[in-house]
C-alpha positions in Angstrom: 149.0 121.8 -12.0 149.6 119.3 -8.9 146.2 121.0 -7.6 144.2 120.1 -10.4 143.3 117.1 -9.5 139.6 116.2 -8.6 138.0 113.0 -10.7 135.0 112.7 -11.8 133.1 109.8 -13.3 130.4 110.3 -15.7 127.1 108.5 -15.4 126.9 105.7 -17.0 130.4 104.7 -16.6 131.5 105.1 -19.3 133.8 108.2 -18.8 135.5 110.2 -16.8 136.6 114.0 -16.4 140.2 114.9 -14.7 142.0 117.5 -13.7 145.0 118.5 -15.6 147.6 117.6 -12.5 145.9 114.0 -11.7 149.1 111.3 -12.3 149.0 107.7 -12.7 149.1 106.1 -9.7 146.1 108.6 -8.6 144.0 107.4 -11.2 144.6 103.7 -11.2 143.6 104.1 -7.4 141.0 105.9 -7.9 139.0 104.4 -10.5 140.3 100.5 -9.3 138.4 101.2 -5.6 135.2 101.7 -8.0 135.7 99.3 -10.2 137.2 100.9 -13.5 140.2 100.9 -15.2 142.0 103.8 -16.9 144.5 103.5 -19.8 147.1 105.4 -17.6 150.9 105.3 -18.2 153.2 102.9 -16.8 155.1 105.2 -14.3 153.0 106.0 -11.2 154.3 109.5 -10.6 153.8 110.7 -14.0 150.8 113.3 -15.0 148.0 111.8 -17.2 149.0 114.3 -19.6 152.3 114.4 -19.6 152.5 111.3 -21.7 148.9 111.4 -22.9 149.8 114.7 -24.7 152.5 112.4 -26.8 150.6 109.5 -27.1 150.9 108.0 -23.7 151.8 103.8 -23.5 150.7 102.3 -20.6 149.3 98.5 -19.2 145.9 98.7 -20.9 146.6 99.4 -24.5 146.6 95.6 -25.9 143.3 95.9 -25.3 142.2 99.6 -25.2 145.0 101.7 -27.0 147.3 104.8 -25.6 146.1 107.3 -23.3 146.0 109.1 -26.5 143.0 107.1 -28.4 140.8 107.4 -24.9 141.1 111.2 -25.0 136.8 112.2 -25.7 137.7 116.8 -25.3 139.8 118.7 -23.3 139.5 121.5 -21.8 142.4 124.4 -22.9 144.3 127.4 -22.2 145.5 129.1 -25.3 148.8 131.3 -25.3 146.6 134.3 -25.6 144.8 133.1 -22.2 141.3 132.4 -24.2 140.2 129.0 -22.7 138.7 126.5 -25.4 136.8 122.8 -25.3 138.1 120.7 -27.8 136.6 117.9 -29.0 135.5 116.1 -32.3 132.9 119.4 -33.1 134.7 122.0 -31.6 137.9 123.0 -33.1 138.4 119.1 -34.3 141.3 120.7 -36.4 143.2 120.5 -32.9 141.8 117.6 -32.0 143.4 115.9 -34.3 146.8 117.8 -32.8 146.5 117.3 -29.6 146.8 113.9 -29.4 150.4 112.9 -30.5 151.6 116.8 -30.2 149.5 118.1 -27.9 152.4 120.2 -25.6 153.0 122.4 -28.5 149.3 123.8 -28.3 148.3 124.7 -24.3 147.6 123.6 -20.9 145.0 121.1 -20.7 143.1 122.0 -17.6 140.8 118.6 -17.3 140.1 116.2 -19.9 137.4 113.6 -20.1 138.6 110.2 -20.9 137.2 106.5 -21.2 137.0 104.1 -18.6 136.6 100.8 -18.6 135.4 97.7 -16.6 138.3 97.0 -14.4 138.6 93.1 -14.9 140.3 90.4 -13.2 141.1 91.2 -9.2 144.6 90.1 -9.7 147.7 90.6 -12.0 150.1 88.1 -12.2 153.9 89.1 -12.1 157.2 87.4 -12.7 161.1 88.9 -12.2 163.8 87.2 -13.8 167.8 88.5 -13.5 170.0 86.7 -16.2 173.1 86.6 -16.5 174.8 88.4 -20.1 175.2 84.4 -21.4 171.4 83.9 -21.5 171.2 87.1 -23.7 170.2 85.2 -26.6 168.0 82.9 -25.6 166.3 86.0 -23.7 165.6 88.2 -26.7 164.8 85.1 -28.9 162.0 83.7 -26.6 160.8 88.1 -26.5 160.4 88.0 -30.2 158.7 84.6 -30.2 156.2 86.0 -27.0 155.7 89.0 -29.4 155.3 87.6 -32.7 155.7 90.7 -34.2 153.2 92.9 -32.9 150.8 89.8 -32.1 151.2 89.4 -27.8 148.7 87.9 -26.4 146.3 91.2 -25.5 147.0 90.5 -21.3 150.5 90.1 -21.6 150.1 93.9 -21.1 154.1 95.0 -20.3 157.2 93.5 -20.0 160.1 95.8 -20.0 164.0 95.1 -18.8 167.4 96.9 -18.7 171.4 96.2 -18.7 172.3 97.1 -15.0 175.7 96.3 -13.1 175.2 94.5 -9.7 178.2 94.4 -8.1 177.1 91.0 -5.9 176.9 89.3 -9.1 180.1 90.8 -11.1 182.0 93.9 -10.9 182.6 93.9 -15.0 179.7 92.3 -16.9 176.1 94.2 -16.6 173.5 91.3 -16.2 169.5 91.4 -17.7 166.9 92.3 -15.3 163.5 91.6 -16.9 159.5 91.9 -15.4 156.6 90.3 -16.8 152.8 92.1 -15.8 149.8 89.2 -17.2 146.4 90.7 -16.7 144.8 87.7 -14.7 146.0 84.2 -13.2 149.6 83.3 -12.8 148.3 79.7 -14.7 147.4 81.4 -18.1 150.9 83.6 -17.1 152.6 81.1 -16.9 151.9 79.4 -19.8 153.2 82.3 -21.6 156.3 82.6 -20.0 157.2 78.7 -20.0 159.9 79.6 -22.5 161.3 82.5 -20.0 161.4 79.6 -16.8 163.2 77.5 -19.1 166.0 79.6 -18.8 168.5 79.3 -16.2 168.3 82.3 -14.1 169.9 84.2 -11.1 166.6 85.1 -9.6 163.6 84.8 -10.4 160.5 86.0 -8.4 156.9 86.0 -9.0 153.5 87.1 -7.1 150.0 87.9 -7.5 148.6 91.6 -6.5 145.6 93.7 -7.3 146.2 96.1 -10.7 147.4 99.5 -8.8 150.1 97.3 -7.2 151.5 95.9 -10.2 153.7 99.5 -10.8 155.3 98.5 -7.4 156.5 95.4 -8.0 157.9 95.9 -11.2 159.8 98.8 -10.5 158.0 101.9 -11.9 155.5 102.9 -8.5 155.6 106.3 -6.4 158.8 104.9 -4.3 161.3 103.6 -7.3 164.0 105.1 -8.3 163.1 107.0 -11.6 160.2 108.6 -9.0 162.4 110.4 -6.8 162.3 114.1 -6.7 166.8 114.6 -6.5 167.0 112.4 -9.6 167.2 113.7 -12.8 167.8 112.3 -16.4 170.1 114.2 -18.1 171.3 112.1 -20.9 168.3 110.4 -22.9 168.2 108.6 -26.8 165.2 106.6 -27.7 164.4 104.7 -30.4 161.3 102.3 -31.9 161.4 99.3 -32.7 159.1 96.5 -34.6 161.1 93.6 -32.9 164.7 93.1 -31.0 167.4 92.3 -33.3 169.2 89.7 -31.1 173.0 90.9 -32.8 172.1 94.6 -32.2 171.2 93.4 -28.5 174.1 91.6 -28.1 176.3 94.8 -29.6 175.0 97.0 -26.8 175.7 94.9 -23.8 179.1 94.4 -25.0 179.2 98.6 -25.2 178.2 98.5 -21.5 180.9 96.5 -20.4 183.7 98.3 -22.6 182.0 101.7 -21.1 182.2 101.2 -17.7 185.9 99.5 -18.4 186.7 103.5 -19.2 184.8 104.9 -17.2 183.6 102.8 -13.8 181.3 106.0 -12.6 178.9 105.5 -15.7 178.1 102.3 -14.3 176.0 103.7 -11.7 174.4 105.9 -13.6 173.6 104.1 -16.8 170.2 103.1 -18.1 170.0 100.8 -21.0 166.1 100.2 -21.0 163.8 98.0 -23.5 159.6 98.2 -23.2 157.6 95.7 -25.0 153.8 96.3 -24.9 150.5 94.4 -26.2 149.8 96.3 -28.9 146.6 95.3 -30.4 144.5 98.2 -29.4 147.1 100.7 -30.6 147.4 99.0 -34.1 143.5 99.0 -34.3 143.1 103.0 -34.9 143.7 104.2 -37.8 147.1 105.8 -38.4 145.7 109.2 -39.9 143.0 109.8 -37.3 145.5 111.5 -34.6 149.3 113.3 -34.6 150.7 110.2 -33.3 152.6 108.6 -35.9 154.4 105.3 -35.1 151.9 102.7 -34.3 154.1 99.9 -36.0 156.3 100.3 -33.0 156.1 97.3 -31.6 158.8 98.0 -28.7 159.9 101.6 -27.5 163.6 101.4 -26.4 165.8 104.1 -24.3 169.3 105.1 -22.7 168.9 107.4 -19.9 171.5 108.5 -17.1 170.6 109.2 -14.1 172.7 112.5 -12.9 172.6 115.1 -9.8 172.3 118.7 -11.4 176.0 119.4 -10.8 177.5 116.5 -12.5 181.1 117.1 -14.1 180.6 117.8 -17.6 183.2 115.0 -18.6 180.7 112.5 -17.4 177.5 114.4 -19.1 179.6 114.2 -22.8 180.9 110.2 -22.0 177.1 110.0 -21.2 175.9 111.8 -24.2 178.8 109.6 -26.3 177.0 105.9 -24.5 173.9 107.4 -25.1 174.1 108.0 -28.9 176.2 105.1 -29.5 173.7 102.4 -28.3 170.9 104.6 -30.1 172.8 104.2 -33.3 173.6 100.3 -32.9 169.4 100.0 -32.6 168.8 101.7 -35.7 171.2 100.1 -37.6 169.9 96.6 -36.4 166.4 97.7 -38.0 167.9 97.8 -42.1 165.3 99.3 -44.6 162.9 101.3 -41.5 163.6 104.9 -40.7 164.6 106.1 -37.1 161.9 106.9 -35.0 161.7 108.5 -31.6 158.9 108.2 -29.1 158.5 111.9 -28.8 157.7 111.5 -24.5 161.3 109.8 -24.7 163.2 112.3 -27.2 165.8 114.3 -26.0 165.2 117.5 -28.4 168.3 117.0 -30.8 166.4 114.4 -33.0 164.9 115.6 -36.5 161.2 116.5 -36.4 160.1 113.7 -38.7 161.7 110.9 -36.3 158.9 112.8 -33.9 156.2 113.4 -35.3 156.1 111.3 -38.5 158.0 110.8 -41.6 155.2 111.6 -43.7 155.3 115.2 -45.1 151.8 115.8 -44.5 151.9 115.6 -40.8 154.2 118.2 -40.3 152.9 120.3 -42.8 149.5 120.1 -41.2 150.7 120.5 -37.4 152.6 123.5 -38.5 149.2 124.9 -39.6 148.0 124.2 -36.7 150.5 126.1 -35.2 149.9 128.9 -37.0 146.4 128.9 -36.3 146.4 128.1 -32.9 149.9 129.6 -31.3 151.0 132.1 -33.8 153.5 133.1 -32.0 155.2 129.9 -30.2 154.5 130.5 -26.9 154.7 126.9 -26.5 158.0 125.9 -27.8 159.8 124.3 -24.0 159.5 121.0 -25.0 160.5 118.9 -28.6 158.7 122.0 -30.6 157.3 122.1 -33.8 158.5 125.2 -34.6 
């Protein structure tokens, strides 16, 4: 697919077409040099459609949705080989499917996708490190910034993890969090008086145009989840509507009991927490694509990070951390049903907490199925069938 990837804006500006290998940090590029914006994922080295295919969260949805809701037709290879354009009038049936489930169905060979005018020339950024005593205060000022699903549309993303640095203690992970405002660091700032209040470790903030903004915050072509010898091998996801400040707490006192046990998972370990603007994905109808979880305010994950040969003790203690801090954010969301971001999910999940608890989605993307793939040719990844 990696040569698939010519871009072409439409006239009018109002769209583009893309191959099916083009990747984030590509397209932000791209479009950014003349003078659009894209609603591309948050990881520069990802494929438009890897993500986009499930959904696909990214910088730009407060104000413009997922990847997902941008999609206008695709262009796709059946199993049988036949090559099809879908769109709302041809084959919408699959339109529908393709945008929440769309792996399950073909390889999209371009798409055509909205742009949009590409804004301010700068996005603010700020870095904080914590230390685990300012964990309350952290997640309590997150949820008050959020306001359950109501963040401030260019407050675009703001993710952090549990990591050990060993400069700051050999026992006790500590809270690495980033902050990406679309626009000045005064109006940023503002936002994020709470956070400064804080007392913090470090704490470093900048200015840069939009394609930078992956860089400094961790996800661009050069960080670590972008090189080519690392691989995830362990992954449990979750979604959540806001942080549950005990559950929080609960999981960081996990990491520190874990790596007591078993100091080598301390390197590894990923204990990751995304919060998006979500305005433009709560504006779209729940029914009118295959993606099902748009009450997700937050999309949460545990990943290790493994060579291909790891020891197979330390792939089960991982899989046993990994479904342990899973569990502990479920059960700190009483009444809601598990969901799993289905470009996080590691395959072992139930197909409801997938693609939708509702039985009517799964009854109508297995008819899809049927119709479309007979006889699951595309089955690799988190199948239907």
């Amino acid at each position: 697919m990696v040569n698939l990837n010519r871009i072409d804006i439409q006239r009018g500006g109002k769209s583009a077409w893309f191959g099916g290998g083009t990747y984030d940090g590509q397209v932000a590029r791209y479009l950014w040099n003349k003078g659009y914006v894209a609603t591309t994922g948050s990881c520069d080295c990802v494929g438009m459609m890897g993500p986009g295919l499930g959904g696909g969260h990214g910088r730009h949805e407060g104000l413009y949705g997922m990847i997902s809701d941008n999609i206008l037709q695709v262009n796709l290879v059946l199993a049988d080989g036949k090559s099809i354009r879908v769109n709302k009038s041809s084959h919408p049936d699959l339109f529908w499917g393709i945008r929440g489930a769309g792996h399950n169905f073909g390889i999209v060979t371009s798409f055509e996708l909205k742009i949009h005018p590409r804004g301010p020339d700068t996005w603010h950024y700020h870095n904080y490190v914590w230390a685990g005593k300012q964990l309350k205060p952290v997640f309590n000022a997150l949820n008050k910034l959020h306001n359950n699903g109501s963040t401030p549309v260019n407050m675009a993303l703001n993710f952090g993890q549990y990591y050990l640095n060993t400069s700051i203690s050999k026992t006790e992970p500590t809270i690495g969090w980033t902050f990406a405002y679309r626009g000045s660091a005064r109006d940023a700032e503002r936002l994020l008086a709470p956070f400064n209040a804080i007392p913090a470790i470090d704490s470093v903030q900048g200015d840069v145009p939009f394609p930078q903004i992956s860089d400094v915050q961790g996800t661009g072509e050069q960080g670590i989840l972008c090189q080519a010898h690392n691989t995830i091998r362990t992954i449990t996801t979750a979604g959540l509507q806001v942080y549950n400040v005990t559950a929080q707490q609960q999981i960081f006192d996990t990491f520190k009991v874990r790596i007591a046990k078993n100091p080598v998972l301390a390197t590894y370990g990923l204990i990751v927490m995304e919060g998006y603007s979500t305005a433009g994905v709560t504006a779209v109808p729940s029914d009118s694509s295959a993606y099902p979880f748009r009450a997700d305010h937050h999309l949460v994950y545990f990943g290790t990070i493994l060579a291909p040969n790891a020891d197979a003790s330390l792939i089960n203690a991982s899989w046993e951390w990994a479904d342990e801090v899973r569990d502990l954010w479920n059960k700190g969301q009483p009444g809601r049903l598990p969901n799993a971001y289905v470009n996080y999910a590691n395959g072992r999940e139930p197909l409801e907490q997938k693609y939708g608890h509702e039985p009517w989605r799964l009854q109508r993307l297995r008819g899809l199925k049927a119709k479309y793939d007979p006889y699951n040719r595309f089955r690799f990844y988190n199948p239907i069938v």
